[in-house]
C-alpha positions as CSV (number, residue, x, y, z in Angstrom):
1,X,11.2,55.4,-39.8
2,X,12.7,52.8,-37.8
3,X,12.7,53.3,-34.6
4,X,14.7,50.3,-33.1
5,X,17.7,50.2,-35.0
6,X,20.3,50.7,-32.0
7,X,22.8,53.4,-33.0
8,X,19.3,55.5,-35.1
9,X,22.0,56.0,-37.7
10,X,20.3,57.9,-40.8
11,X,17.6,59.4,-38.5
12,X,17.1,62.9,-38.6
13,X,18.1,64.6,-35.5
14,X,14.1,65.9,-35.3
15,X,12.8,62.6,-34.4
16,X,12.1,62.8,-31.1
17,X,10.3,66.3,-31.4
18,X,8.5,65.0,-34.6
19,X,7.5,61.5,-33.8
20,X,4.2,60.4,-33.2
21,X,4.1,61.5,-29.4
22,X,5.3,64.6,-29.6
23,X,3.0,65.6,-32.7
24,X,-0.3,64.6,-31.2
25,X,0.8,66.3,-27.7
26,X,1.0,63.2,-25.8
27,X,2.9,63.6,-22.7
28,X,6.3,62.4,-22.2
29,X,5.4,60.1,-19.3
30,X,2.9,58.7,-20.8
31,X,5.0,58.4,-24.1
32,X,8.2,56.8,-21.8
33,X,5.6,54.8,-20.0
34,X,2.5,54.2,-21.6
35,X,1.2,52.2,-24.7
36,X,3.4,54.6,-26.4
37,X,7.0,52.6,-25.6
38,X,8.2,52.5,-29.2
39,X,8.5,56.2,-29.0
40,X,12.4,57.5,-29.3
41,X,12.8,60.0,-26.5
42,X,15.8,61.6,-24.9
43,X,16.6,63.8,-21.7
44,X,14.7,66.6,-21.9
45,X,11.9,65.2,-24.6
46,X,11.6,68.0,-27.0
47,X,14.2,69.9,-28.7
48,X,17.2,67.4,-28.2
49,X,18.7,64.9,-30.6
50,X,17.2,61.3,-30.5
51,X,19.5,59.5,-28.9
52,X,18.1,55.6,-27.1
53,X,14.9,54.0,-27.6
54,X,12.3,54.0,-24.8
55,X,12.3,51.2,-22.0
56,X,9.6,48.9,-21.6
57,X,7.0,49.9,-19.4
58,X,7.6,48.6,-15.7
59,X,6.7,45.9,-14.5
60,X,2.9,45.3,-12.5
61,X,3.5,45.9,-8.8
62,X,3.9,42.4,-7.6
63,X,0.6,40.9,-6.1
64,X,0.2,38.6,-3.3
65,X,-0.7,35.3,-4.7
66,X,-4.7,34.4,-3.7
67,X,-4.8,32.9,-0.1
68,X,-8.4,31.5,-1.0
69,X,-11.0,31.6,-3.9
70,X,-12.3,34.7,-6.0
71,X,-15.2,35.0,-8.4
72,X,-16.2,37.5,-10.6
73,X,-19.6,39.5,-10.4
74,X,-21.5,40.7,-13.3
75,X,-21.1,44.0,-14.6
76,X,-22.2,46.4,-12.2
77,X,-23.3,44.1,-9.5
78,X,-22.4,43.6,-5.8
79,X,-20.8,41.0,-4.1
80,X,-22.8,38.2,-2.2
81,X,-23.5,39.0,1.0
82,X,-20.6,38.1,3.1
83,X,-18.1,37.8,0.3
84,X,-16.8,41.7,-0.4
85,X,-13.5,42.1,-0.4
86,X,-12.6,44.9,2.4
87,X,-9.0,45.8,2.1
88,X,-6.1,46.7,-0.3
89,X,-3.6,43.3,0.1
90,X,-7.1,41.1,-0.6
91,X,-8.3,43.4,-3.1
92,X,-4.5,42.5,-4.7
93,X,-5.0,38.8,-4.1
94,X,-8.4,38.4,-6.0
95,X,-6.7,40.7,-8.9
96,X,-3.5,38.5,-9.1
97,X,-6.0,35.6,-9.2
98,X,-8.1,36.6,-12.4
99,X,-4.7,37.9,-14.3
100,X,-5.6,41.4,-13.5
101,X,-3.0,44.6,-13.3
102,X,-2.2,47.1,-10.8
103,X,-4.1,50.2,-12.0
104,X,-1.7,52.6,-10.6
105,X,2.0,50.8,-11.8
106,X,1.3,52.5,-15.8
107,X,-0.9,51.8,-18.9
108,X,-1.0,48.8,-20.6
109,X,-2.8,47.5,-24.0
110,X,-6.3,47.3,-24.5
111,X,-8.2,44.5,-23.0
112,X,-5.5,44.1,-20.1
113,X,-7.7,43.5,-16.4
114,X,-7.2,46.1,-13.7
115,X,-8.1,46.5,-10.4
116,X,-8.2,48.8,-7.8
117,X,-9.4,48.9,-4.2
118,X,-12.7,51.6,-3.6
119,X,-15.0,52.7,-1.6
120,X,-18.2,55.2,-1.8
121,X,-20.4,55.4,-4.5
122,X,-22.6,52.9,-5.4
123,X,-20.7,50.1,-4.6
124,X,-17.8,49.3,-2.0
125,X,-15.2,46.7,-2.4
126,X,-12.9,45.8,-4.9
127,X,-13.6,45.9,-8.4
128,X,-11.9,45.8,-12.6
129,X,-12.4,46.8,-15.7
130,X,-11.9,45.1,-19.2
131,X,-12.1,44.6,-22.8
132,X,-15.4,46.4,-23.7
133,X,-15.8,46.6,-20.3
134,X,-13.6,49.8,-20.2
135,X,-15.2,53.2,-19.9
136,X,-12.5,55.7,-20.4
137,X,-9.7,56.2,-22.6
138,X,-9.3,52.4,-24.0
139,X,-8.8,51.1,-20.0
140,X,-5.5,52.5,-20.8
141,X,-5.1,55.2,-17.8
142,X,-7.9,55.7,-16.0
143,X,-9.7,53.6,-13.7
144,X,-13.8,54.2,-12.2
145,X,-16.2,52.0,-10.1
146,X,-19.3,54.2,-10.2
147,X,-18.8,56.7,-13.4
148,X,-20.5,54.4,-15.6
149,X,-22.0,55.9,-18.9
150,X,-25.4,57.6,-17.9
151,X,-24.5,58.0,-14.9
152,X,-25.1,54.2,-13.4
153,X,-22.7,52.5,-11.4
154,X,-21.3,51.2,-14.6
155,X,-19.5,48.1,-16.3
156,X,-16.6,47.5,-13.6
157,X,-16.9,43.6,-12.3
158,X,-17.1,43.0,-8.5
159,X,-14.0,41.0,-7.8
160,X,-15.5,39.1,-4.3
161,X,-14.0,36.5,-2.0
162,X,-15.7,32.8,-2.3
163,X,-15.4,31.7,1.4
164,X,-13.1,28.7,1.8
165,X,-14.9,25.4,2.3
166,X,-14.7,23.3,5.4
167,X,-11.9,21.6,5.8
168,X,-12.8,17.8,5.3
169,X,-13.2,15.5,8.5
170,X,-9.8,13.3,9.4
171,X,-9.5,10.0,7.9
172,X,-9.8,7.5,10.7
173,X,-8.6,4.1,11.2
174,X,-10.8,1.3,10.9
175,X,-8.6,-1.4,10.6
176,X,-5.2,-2.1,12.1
177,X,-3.6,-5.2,12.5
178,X,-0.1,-7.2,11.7
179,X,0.4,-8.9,8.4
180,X,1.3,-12.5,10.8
181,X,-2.0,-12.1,12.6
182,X,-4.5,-15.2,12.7
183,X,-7.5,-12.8,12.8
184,X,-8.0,-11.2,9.2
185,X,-7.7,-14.0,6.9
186,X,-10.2,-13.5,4.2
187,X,-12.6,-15.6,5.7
188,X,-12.7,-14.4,9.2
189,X,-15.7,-13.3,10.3
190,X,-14.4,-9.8,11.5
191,X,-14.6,-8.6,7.5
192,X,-18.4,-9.4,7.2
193,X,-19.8,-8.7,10.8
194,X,-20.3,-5.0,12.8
195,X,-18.9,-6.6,15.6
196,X,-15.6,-4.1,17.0
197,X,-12.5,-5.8,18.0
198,X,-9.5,-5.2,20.4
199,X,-6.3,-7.7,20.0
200,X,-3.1,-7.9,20.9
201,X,0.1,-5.0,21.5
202,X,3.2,-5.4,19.7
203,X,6.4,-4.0,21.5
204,X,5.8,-0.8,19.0
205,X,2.6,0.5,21.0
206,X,0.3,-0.4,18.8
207,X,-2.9,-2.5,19.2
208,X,-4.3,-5.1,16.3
209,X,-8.5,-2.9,16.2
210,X,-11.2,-3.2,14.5
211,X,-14.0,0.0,15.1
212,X,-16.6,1.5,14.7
213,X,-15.4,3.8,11.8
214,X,-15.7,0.0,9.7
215,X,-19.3,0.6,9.3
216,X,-19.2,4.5,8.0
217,X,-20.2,5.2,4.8
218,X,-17.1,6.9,2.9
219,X,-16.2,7.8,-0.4
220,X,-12.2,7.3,-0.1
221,X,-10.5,3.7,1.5
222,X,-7.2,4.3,2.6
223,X,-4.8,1.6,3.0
224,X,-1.3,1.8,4.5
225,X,1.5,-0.3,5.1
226,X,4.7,0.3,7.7
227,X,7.8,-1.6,7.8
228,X,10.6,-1.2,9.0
229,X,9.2,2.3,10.5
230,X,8.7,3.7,7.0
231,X,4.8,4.0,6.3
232,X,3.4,4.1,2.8
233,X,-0.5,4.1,1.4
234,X,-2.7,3.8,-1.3
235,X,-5.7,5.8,-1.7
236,X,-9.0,4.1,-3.4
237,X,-11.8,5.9,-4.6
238,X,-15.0,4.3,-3.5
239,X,-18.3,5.7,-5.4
240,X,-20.8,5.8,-4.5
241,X,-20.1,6.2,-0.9
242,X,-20.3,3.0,1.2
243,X,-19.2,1.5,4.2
244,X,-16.1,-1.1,4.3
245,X,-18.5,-3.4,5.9
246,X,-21.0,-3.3,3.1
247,X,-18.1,-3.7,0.5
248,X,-17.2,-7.0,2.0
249,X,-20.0,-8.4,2.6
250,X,-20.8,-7.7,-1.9
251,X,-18.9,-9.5,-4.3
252,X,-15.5,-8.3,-6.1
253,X,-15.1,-4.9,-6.7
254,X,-12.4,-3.2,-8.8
255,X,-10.5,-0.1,-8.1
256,X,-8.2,3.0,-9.4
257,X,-5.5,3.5,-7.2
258,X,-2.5,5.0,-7.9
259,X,-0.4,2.1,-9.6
260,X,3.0,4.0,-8.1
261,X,1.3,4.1,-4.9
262,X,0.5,0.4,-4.8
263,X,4.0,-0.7,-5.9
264,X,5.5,1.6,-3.3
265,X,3.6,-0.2,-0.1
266,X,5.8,-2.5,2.3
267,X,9.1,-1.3,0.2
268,X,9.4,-4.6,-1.4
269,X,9.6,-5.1,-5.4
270,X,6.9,-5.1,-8.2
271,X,6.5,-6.8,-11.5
272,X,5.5,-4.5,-14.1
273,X,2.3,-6.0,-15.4
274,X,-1.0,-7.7,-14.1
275,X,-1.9,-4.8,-12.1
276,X,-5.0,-6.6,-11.1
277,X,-6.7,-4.4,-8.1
278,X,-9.7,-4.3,-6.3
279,X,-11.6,-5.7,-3.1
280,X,-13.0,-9.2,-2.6
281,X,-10.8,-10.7,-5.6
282,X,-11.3,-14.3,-5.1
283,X,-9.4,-17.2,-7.3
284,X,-6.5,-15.2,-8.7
285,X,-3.5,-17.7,-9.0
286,X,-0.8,-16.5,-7.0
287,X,2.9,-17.9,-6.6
288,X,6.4,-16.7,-5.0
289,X,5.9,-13.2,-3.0
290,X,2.1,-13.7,-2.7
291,X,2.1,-17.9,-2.9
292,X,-1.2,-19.3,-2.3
293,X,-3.0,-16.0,-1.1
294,X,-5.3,-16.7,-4.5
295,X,-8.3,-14.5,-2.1
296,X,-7.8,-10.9,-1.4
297,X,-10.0,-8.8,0.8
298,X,-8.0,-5.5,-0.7
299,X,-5.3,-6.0,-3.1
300,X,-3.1,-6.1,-5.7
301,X,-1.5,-8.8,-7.7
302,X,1.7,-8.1,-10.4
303,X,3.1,-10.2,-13.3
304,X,6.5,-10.2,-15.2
305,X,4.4,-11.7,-18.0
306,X,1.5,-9.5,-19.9
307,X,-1.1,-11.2,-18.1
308,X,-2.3,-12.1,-14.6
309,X,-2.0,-15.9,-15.4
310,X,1.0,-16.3,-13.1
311,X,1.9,-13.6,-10.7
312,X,4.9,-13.6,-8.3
313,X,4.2,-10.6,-6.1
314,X,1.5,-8.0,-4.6
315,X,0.2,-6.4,-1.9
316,X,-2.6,-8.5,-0.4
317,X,-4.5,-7.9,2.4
318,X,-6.7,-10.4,4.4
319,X,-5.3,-12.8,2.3
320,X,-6.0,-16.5,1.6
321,X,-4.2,-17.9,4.8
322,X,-2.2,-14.9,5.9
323,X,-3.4,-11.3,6.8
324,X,-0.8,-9.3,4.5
325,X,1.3,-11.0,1.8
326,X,3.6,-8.8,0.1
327,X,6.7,-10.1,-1.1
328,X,8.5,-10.3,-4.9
329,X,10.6,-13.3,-5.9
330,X,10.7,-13.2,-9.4
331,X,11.8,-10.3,-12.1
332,X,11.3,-7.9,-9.7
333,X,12.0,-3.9,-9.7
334,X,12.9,-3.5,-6.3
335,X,13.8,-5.2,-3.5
336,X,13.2,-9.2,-4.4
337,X,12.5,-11.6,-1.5
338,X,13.1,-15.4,-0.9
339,X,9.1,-16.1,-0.3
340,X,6.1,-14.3,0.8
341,X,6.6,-11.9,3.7
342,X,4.0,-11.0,6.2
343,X,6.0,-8.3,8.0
344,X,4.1,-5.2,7.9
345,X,1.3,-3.3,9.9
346,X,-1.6,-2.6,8.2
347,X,-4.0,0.2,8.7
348,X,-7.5,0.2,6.6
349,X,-8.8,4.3,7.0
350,X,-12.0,5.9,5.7
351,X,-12.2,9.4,4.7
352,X,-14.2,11.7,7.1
353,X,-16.1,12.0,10.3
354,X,-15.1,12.0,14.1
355,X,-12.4,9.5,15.6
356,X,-13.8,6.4,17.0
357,X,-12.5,5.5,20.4
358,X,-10.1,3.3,20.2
């Protein structure tokens, strides 16, 4: 008989005392609540007419999304030393974070995760069951840590709390200069020697450098551009790890920044093609926004045409004859300019390590 027709018009008035619940004595909780819920059921449970159909069962208790990373044990195992879980809200966490359910908010179907906090026996902590995991009554009501058959601690999982890793080191300027300075044209010296350097102040505060951090091996170049006090960057993957004085003193090397990233630094326009990136790019013909800067110690150089034969803007740095270039005067998304501009400050960064003095 259909069960879920609304009104139950042409249902017998027995149904709710004669369905399946009721004739294999299954309680009306668990009939209301449990993997039962297509059951019909009315006030009182036996002995009235059928009148609605049962409600879903409710709803998980809500769990506190993970604050850091859980693992799994095998079946029957303990935690690594160090990583048991020691209270109810973590206990929570770990579940929400490998799908499982609250063991105490109601049945569910077969092969559903639960979890519950416990302690004593052979194992404390926090711990689930599932699939053929489950030891009592199809996972569907019950939940043990140590009743496992034959009286071993059983098939429950440890759920355990993978300690956070370290946060990584700050980033830390190696580099910082203005694009109209005379000192980090590609061939100055400063790119290809250890030597630190201290220049000038601008009327901002902030002093054109060149430190120590230059020759520390890293694995991520950051490069960043302000104008007009709004700062943007570009992050470059660099592997294996290497120092930004051994990149410039090898030959060209490409790289994968984020192309949206690149076309957002200085805030001027982009054409859309070329896309040519890297460090040390040497001969790359260059007119309008980036005129004459055909040398790049980090850069990138766009195109309105689908190639790199002609490009009228980019973001270069320690360009041919100026230290930044990075205007647009041709087809350009964005703000266009009337020439190349220079008026940025750059800031070269490696990943990692302690702050160099300045």
């Amino acid at each position: 008989t259909d069960m879920f027709n609304g009104t139950h018009e042409g249902q017998p008035d027995d149904s709710c005392r004669e369905d399946y619940c009721f004739a294999n004595g299954i309680s009306a909780e668990d009939c209301i609540y449990g993997q039962y819920d297509s059951c019909c059921y009315s006030e009182g449970y036996a002995g009235a007419p059928c009148c609605e159909d049962a409600p879903s069962p409710p709803s998980p208790l809500p769990l506190t999304p993970p604050p850091s990373n859980y693992y799994e044990g095998d079946a029957g195992s303990d935690c690594d030393v160090g990583d048991v879980i020691v209270s109810e809200s973590e206990c929570r966490s770990a579940a929400s974070s490998v799908g499982g359910y609250d063991v105490d908010a109601g049945s569910t179907t077969n092969s559903q995760r639960y979890f519950k906090s416990y302690s004593g026996g052979c194992q404390t902590g926090c711990s689930m069951e599932r699939d053929s995991d489950c030891e009592c009554n199809g996972c569907g009501t019950c939940f043990y840590w140590n009743a496992g058959y034959g009286g071993a601690c059983g098939s429950h999982r440890p759920l355990c709390a993978r300690p956070p890793s370290p946060p990584s080191p700050p980033s830390q300027v190696a580099l910082e200069f203005a694009g109209m300075s005379p000192n980090f044209h590609y061939s100055n010296a400063l790119w290809t020697n250890s030597n630190p350097h201290t220049g000038a102040t601008d009327s901002q505060g902030r002093t054109e450098r060149k430190t120590a951090a230059f020759g520390q091996p890293t694995s991520v170049v950051i490069l960043e551009m302000t104008r007009n006090s709004v700062t943007h960057s570009v992050s470059l993957p660099i592997s294996p790890a290497q120092s930004l004085l051994s990149i410039f003193m090898g030959g060209s090397m490409s790289t994968n920044g984020s192309l949206s990233d690149w076309r957002q630094l200085s805030g001027y326009g982009y054409q859309p093609h070329c896309n040519r990136q890297g460090f040390n790019i040497v001969g790359q013909t260059a007119y309008g926004g980036v005129n004459g800067q055909n040398n790049a110690r980090i850069g990138i150089y766009f195109n309105e045409q689908i190639d790199c034969s002609s490009p009228d803007s980019g973001r270069v740095v320690g360009g041919s004859s100026l230290s930044a270039a990075v205007g647009c005067t041709s087809s350009c998304t964005g703000s266009s300019s009337s020439s190349t501009q220079s008026d940025v400050w750059v800031r070269v960064l490696v990943a990692g390590g302690s702050s160099p003095p300045p």
